[in-house]
C-alpha positions, 0 to 999 in steps of 0.5 A: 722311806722317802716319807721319812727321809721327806719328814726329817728334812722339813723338820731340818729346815723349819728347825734351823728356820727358826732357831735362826731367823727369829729375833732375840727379844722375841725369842727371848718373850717366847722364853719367858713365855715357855718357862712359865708353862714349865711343869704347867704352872701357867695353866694352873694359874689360868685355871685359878683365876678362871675358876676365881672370877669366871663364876659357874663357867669359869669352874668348868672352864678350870676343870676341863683344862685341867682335866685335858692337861692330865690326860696329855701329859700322861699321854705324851710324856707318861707313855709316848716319850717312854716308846720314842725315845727319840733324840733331840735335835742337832746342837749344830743346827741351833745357832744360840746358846738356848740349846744348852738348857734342854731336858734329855728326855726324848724329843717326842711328841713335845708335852709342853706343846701337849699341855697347851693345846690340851688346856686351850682346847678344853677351855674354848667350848666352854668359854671362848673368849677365854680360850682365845687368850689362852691360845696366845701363850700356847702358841708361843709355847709351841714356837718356843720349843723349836726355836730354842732346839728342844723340839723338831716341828713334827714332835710339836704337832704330835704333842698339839694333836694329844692335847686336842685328843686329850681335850676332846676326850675330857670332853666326851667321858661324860656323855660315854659314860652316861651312855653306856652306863659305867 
């Protein structure tokens, strides 16, 4: 019990942390930034322009994203969000009117956050330099979600740590299917 109560006010601080501390034209970038990966729009269109102008490794590049982003979002907002069902944060606790323009689906895990880390980290093996820019954006997008009241840092960190498994599991199938013959 004291684990929890020990999670819910780190959660506590780092989201009034946030929701406070950071400045309006950046929070403001972290916005635009969010809304563009709404619905992973953005990382569509990172996967057009890898697959347009990254030849044979830019395809992979693409796929392998994509393929991840699927995996973490059936994961996180398909299975996930539906057990949870937690609720979002205080509005008491965001100090900006950001608050008002949340979903009200649970809280948990963060499947924008998810879909980032999922698409970044299946893009890196491939094309580093590609996801390193990648991870920008998906940085910001993590940022984002708690700065604006959508998400405690906790539900971040689980929605980044399915896109990891989602993204190391895009990239395993093949050798375990190979493996065991299916």
């Amino acid at each position: 019990m004291k684990l929890l109560t020990g999670l819910f006010e780190t959660d506590r601080v780092l989201t009034q942390r946030a929701a406070s501390r950071i400045p309006r034209g950046v929070a403001k970038v972290l916005s635009a930034v969010e809304e563009s990966a709404e619905s992973t729009k953005l990382w569509c269109g990172a996967a057009v322009v890898m697959a347009s102008l990254g030849g044979w490794r830019g395809r992979r590049a693409a796929a392998a994203g994509l393929g991840a982003v699927v995996v973490a979002q059936l994961t996180s907002n398909g299975l996930c969000k539906q057990l949870a069902d937690r609720p979002r944060p205080p509005a008491e606790w965001i100090p900006h009117d950001e608050v008002d323009d949340r979903p009200d689906s649970s809280s948990f895990p963060s499947g924008h956050t998810a879909a980032a880390v999922a698409f970044t980290a299946a893009v890196v093996p491939i094309w580093p330099v590609m996801g390193a820019v990648c991870a920008v954006p998906a940085a910001a997008v993590a940022l984002e979600r708690v700065q604006s009241g959508a998400h405690y840092p906790s539900d971040v960190v689980a929605g980044a740590a399915i896109g990891l498994a989602g993204a190391w599991l895009v990239r395993r199938t093949p050798r375990l299917i190979l493996r065991h013959g299916l």
